[in-house]
C-alpha positions as CSV (number, residue, x, y, z in Angstrom):
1,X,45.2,89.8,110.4
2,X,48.6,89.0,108.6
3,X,49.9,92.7,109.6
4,X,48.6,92.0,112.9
5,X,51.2,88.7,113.2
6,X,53.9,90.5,111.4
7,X,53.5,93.4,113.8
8,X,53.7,91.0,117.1
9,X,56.4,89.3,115.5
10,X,58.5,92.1,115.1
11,X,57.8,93.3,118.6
12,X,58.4,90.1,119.9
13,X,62.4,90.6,118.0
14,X,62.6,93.9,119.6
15,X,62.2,92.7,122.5
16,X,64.2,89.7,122.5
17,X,66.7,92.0,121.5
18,X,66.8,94.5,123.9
19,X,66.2,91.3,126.5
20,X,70.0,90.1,125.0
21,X,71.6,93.5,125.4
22,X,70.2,94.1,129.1
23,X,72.9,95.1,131.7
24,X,72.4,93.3,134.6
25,X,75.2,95.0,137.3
26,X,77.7,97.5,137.2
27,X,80.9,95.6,136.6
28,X,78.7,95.0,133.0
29,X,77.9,98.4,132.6
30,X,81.3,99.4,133.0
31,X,82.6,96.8,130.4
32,X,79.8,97.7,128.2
33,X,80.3,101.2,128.3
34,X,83.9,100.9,128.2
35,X,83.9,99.0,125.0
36,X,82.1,102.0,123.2
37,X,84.9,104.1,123.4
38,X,87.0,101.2,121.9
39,X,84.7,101.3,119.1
40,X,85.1,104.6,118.4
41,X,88.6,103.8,116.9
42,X,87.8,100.6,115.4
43,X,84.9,102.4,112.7
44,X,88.1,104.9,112.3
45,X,89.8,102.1,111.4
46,X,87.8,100.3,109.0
47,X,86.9,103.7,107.1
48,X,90.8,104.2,106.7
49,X,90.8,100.7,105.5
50,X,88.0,100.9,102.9
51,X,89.2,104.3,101.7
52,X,92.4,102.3,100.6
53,X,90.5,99.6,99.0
54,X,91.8,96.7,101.6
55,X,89.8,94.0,102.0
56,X,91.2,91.8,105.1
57,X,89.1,90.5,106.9
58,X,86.1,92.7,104.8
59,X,86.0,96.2,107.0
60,X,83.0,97.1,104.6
61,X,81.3,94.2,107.1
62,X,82.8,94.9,110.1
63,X,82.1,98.6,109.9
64,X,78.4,97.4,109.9
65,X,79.0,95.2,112.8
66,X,80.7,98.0,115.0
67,X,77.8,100.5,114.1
68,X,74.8,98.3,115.3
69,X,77.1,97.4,118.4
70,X,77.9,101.2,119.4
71,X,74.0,102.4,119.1
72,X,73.3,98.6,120.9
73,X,75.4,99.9,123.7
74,X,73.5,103.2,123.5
75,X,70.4,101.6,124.2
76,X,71.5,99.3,126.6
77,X,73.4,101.7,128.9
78,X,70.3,103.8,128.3
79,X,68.0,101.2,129.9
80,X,70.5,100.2,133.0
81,X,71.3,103.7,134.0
82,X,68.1,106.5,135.7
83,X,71.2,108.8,137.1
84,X,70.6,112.1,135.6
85,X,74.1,112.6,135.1
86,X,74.5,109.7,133.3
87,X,71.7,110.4,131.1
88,X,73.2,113.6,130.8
89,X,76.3,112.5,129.3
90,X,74.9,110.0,127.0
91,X,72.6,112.4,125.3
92,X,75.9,114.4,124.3
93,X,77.0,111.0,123.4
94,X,74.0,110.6,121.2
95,X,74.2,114.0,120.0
96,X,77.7,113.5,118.4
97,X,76.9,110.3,117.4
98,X,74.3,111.6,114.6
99,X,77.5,113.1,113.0
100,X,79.6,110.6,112.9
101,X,77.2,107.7,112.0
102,X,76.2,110.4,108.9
103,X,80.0,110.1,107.6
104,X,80.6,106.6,108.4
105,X,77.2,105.2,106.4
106,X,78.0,108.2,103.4
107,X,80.4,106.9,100.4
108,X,84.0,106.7,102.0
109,X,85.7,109.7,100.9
110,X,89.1,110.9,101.7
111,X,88.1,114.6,102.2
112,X,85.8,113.6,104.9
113,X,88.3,111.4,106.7
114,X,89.7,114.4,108.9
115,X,86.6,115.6,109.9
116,X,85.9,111.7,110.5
117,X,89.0,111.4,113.2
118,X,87.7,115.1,115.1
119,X,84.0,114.1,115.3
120,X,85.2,110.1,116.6
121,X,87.7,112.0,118.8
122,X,84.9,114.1,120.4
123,X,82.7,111.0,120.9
124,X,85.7,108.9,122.4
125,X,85.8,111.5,125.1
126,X,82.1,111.5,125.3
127,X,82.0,108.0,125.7
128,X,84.5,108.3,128.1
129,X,82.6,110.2,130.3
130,X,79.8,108.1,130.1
131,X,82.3,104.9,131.7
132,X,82.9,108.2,134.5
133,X,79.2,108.7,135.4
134,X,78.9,105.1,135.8
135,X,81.6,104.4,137.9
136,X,80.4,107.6,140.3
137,X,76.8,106.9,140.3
138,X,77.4,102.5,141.5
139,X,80.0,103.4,143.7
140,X,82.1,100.1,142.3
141,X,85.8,100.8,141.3
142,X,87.9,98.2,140.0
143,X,91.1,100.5,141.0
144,X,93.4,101.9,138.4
145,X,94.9,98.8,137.6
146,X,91.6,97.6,135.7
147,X,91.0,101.4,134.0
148,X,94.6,101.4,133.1
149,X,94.0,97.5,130.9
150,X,90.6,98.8,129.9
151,X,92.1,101.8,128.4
152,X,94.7,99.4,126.7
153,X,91.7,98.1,124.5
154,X,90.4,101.7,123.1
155,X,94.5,102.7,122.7
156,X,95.0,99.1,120.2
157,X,91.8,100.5,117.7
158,X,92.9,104.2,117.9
159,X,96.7,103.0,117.5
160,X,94.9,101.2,114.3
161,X,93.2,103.7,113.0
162,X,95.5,106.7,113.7
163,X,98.5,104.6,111.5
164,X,95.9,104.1,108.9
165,X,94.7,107.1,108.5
166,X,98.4,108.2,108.4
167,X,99.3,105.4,105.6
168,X,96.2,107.1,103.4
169,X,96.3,111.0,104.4
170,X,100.1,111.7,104.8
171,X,99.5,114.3,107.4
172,X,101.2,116.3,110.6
173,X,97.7,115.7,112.4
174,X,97.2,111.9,112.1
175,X,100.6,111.4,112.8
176,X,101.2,113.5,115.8
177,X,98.1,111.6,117.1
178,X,99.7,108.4,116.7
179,X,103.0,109.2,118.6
180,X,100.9,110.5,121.6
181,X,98.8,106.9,121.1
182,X,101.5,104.9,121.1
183,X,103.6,106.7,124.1
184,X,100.7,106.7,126.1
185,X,100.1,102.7,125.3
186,X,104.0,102.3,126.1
187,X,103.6,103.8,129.6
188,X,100.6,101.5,130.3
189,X,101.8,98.6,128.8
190,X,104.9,98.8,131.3
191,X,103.0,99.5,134.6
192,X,100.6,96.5,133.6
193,X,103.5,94.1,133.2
194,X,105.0,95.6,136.3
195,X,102.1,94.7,138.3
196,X,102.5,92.0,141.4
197,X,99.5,90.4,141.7
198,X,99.7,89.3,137.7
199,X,99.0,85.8,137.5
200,X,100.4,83.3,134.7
201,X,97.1,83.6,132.8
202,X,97.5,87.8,133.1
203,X,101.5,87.4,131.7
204,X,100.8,85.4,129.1
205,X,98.1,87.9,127.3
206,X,100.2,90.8,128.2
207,X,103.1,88.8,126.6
208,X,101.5,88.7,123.5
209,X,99.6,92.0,123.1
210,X,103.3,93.1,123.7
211,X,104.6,90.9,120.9
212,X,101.6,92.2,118.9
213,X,102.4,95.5,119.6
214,X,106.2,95.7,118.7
215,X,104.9,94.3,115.3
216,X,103.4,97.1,114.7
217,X,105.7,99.6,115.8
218,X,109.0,97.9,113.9
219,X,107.0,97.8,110.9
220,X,108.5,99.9,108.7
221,X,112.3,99.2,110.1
222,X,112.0,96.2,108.9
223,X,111.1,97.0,105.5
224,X,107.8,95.3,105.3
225,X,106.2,96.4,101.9
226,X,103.8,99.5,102.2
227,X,100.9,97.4,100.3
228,X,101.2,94.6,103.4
229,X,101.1,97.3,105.9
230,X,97.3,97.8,106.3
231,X,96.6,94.3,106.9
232,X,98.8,93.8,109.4
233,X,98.1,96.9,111.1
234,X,94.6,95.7,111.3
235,X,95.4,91.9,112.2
236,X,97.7,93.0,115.2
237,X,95.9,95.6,116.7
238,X,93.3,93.2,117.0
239,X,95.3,90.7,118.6
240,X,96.0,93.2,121.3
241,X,92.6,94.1,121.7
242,X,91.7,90.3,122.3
243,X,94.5,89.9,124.7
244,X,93.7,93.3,126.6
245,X,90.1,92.6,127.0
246,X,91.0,89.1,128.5
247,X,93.5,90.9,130.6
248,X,91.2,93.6,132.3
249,X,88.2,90.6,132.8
250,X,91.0,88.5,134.9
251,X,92.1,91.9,136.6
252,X,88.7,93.0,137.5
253,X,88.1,89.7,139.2
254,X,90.8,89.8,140.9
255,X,90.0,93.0,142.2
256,X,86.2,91.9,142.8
257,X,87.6,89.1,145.1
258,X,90.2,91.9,147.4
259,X,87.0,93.9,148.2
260,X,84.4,90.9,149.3
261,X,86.9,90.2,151.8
């Protein structure tokens, strides 16, 4: 009798669960499966972090945290989407995924941390197509504006972890990365601020992802001690997420509002 209770309980949590991470529309879905290729880079990130034994803001925890969220989004985009195509593309996703979860929940190891960045660089673009499949199959685009500040999200975690993963490796690879990451942020980040319907709300987070940014990018011309540098790597590139993600809600209902007219 008391394994029958436990075993309704438990089902009951499942289901709860699942109930919490159900995706109601396709402006969700979108969002939802935007934000798994941002956390791609964030669990690069925190590896880099715990392989050099920094403990802001504990990315032993929030490795965790961005683990159970990517395979929540899994099963969430899983449930919302019957397109083939999609289903498709999100078995790849699940495919690479068994790698990369293998390295990220083994010992953090500085060996592995290469093959780390390649097999999170293949899921990124996995993931990516994924957002793709789901824009095609609802028909619902939010116009480039909202793609462009979406992207801005992924590009503040793989600025992140590509500078990290630099500070601990010292390589060509991981640097050469980062360049492209930032220059293709800096192109972005201009057109965004450009934009003419940007309302005070919209200037005000791009003003400070910006400020968040240049942080990062002055760092070491300003002679900020190498030991200090992983912290604030981490703290600022999440204040530009935060700001970015606020950005491309306010865009996306602005653009929501142009096409019921």
């Amino acid at each position: 009798m008391k394994k029958l209770l436990l075993m309704i309980v438990v089902s009951l949590g499942i289901s709860l669960q699942a109930e919490a991470a159900e995706i109601l529309d396709a402006q969700h879905a979108v969002d939802i499966a935007g934000k798994q290729r941002m956390l791609t880079q964030r669990m690069l990130a925190d590896y880099a972090m715990m392989g050099m034994h920094s403990t802001f803001k504990n990315p032993e925890k929030d490795l965790k945290h961005s683990i159970d969220e990517y395979e929540e989004g899994i099963h969430s985009i899983a449930k919302y989407a019957s397109a083939a195509r999609i289903q498709e593309e999100l078995g790849k996703v699940q495919n690479i995924w068994k790698n990369a979860k293998k390295i990220l929940t083994s010992k953090v190891d500085k060996q592995q941390c290469e093959g780390l960045n390649a097999v999170l660089d293949a899921l990124l673009t996995a993931s990516n197509q994924v957002v793709i499949e789901i824009k095609k199959d609802s028909g619902v685009d939010y116009g480039e504006i909202v793609d462009m500040s979406g992207r801005q999200r992924m590009l503040s975690q793989r600025i992140a972890g590509l500078y990290l993963v630099d500070l601990w490796l010292q390589n060509d690879a991981s640097r050469n990365k980062l360049k492209d990451a930032m220059q293709a942020y800096e192109v972005a980040s201009a057109k965004l601020q450009a934009f003419k319907q940007n309302t005070e709300a919209i200037s005000k987070h791009l003003s400070k992802a910006e400020k968040a940014y240049l942080y990062i990018k002055n760092m070491q011309t300003v002679g900020i001690p190498m030991d200090h540098m992983p912290a604030i790597i981490y703290k600022k590139s999440n204040d530009i997420f935060v700001n970015m993600d606020k950005v491309t809600h306010l865009y996306a209902d602005i653009m929501e509002k142009v096409a019921s007219k």
